[in-house]
C-alpha positions as CSV (number, residue, x, y, z in Angstrom):
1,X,-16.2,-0.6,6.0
2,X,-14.5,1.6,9.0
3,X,-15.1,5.2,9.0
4,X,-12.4,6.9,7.6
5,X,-11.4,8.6,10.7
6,X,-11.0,5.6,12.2
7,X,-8.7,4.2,9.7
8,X,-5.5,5.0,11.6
9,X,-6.4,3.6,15.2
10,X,-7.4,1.0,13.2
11,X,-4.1,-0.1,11.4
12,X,-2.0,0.2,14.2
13,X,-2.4,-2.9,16.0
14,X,0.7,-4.9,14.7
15,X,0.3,-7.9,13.3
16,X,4.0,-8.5,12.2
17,X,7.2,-7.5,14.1
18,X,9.5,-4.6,13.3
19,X,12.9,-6.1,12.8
20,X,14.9,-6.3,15.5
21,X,18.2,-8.2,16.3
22,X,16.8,-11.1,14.9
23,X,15.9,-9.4,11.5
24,X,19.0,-7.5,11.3
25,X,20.7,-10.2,9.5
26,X,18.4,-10.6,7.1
27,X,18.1,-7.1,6.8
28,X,21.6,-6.7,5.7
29,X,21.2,-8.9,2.5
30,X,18.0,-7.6,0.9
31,X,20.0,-9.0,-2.0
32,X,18.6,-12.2,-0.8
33,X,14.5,-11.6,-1.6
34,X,13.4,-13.6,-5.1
35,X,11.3,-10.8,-6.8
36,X,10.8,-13.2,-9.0
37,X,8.8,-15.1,-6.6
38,X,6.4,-13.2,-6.1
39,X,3.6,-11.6,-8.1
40,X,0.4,-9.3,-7.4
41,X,-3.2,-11.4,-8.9
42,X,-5.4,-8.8,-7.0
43,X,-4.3,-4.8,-5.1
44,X,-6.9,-3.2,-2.6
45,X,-5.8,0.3,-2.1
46,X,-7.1,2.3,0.4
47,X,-6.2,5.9,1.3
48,X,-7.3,8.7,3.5
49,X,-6.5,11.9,3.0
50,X,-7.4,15.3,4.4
51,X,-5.8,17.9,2.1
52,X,-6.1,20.2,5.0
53,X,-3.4,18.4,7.0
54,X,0.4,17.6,6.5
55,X,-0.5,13.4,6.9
56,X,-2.4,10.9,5.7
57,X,-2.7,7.4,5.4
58,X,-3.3,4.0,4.3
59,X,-3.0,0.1,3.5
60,X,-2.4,-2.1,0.9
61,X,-4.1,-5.9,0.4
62,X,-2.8,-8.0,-2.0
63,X,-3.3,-11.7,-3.1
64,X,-0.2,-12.6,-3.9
65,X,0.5,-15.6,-6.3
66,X,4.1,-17.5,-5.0
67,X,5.5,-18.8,-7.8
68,X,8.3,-21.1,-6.1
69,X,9.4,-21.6,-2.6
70,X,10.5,-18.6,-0.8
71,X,10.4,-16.4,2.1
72,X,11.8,-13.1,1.4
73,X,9.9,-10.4,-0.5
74,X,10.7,-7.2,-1.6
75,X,9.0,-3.9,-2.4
76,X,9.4,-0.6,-3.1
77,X,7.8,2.2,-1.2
78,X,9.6,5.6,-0.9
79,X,8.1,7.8,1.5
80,X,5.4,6.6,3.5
81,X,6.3,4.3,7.3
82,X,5.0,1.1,7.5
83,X,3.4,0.5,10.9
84,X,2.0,-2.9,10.2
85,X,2.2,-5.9,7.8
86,X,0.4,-9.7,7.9
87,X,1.2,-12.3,5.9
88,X,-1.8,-15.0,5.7
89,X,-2.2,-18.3,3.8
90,X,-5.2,-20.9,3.7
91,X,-3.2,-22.6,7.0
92,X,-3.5,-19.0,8.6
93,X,-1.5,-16.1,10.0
94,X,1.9,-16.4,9.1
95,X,4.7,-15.1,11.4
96,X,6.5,-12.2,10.0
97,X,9.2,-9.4,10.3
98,X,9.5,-6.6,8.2
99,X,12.2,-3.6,7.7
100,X,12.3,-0.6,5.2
101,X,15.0,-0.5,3.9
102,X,16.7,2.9,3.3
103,X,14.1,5.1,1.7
104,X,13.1,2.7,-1.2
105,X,12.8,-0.3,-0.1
106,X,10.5,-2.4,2.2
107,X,11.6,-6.3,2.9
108,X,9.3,-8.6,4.4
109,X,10.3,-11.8,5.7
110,X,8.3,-14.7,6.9
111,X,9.4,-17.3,9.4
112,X,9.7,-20.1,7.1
113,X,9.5,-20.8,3.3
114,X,6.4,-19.8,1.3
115,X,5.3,-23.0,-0.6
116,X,3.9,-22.3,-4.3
117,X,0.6,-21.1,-4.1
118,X,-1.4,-17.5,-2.6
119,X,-0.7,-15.6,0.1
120,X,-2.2,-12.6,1.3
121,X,-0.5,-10.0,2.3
122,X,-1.6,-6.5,4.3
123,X,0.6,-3.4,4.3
124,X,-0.7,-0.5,6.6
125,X,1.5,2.9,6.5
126,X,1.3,6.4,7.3
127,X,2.5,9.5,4.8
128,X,3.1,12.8,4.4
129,X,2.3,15.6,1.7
130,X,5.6,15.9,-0.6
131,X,6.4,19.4,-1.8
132,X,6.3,17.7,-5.5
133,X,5.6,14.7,-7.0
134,X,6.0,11.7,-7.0
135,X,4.0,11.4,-4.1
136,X,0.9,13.1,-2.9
137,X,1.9,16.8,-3.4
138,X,0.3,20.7,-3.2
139,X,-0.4,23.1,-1.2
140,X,-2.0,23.1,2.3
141,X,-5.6,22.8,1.6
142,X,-5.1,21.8,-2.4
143,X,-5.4,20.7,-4.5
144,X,-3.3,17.7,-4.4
145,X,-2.2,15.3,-6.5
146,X,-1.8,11.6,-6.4
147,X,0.9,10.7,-8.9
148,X,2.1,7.4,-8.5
149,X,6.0,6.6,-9.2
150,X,8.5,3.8,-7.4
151,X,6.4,3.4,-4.7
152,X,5.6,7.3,-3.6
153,X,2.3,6.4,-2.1
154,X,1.9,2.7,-1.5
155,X,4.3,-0.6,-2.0
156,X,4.9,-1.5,-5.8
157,X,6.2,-4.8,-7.2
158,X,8.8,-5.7,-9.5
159,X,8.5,-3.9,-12.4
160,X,7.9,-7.4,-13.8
161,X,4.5,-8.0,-12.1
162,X,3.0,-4.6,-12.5
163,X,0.0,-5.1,-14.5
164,X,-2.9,-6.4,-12.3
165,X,-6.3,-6.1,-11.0
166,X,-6.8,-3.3,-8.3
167,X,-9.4,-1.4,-6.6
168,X,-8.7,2.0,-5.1
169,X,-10.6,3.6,-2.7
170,X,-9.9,7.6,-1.5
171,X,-11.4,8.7,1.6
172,X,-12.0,13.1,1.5
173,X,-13.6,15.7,3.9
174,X,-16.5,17.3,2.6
175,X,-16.2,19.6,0.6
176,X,-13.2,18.2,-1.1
177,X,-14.0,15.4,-4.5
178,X,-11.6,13.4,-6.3
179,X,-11.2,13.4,-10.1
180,X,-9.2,11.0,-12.0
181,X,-9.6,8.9,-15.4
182,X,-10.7,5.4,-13.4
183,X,-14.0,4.3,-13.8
184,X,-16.2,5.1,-10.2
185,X,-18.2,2.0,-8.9
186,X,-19.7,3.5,-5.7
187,X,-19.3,7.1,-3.9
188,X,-20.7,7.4,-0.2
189,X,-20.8,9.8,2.3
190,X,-20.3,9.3,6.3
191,X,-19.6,11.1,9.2
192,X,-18.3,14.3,6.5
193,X,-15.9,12.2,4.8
194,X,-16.5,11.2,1.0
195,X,-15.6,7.7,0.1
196,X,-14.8,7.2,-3.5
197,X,-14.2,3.5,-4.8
198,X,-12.8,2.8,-8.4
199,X,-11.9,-0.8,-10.1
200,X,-10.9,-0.6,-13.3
201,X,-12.5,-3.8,-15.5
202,X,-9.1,-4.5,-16.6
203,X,-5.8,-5.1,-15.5
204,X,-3.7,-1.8,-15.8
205,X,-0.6,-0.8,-14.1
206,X,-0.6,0.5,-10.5
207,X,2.5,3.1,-11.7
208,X,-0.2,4.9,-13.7
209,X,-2.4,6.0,-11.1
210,X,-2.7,9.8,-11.3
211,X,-5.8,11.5,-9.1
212,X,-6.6,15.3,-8.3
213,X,-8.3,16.2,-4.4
214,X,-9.8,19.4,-5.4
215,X,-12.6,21.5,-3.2
């Protein structure tokens, strides 16, 4: 696993485009994505923040079940920029374009139609600290608190393909720890930053996330 500092240089080689003139059509008619398509069998969350600064950030992975031929997908995420996404299937890397759309909405379309079957899909964004939830919220230096809500902190589905299985992982400076209800697998320590990693044994709903960053 990458240090957490790290994370950001990371993420930031692109591996999609940002939509340009060839996108803006598309773009104009998120009407056209089937969210119906498309539903979440697995989420890998993974978040780093510092409650000392006004930024964090993150990605999302996802193995993503295609229920019928498509090629438009839609999300919701309000807050946080997307800086990169990569849409891969057993053939490979797919080609991509991605927009957000307003403040709610990210749409992701691939270069042809998805055949039914998996995908996998990688969402890497950057935030910042909300005065209030939804979001992450508080004060400079906390505590803050993750509460989860139409996409405030990472991309959500449908609210017809919520319930999955996910693993969540929060990166924290030393001193800071993280309390939340989810069952902790593993917690690690490297270069001063704490890495926490949770996986609930059964599928729950990514909405209902809620996590305190406390010193």
């Amino acid at each position: 696993m990458l240090a957490p500092a790290l994370l950001a240089i990371a993420i930031a080689a692109s591996g999609a485009a940002m939509w340009g003139e060839a996108g803006a059509h598309a773009a104009g008619s998120a009407a056209g994505a089937d969210t119906a398509a498309f539903g979440p069998t697995f989420e890998a969350i993974d978040l780093a923040i510092d409650p000392r600064t006004e930024t964090w950030s993150g990605s999302l992975e996802a193995d993503v079940s295609v229920r019928r031929e498509a090629r438009r997908m839609l999300l919701r995420l309000a807050g946080p920029v997307v800086n990169r996404v990569s849409l891969s299937d057993s053939s490979g890397r797919i080609s991509t374009v991605f927009a957000q759309r307003g403040a709610e909405l990210l749409l992701i379309e691939a270069a042809h139609a998805l055949a039914p079957g998996k995908v996998h899909l990688l969402v890497a964004f950057d935030g910042r600290r909300a005065g209030a939830p939804p979001g992450i919220s508080g004060p400079p230096g906390g505590p803050l608190t993750l509460a989860r809500g139409a996409g405030a902190v990472f991309p959500a589905w449908g609210a017809g393909a919520m319930r999955t299985r996910c693993r969540l992982v929060l990166h924290v400076p030393v001193p800071f720890r993280v309390t939340t209800k989810l069952q902790l697998r593993e917690r690690s320590v490297d270069r001063g930053w704490s890495s926490s990693v949770y996986e609930p044994r059964v599928a729950i709903d990514p909405d209902s996330l809620r996590v305190t960053i406390r010193r």
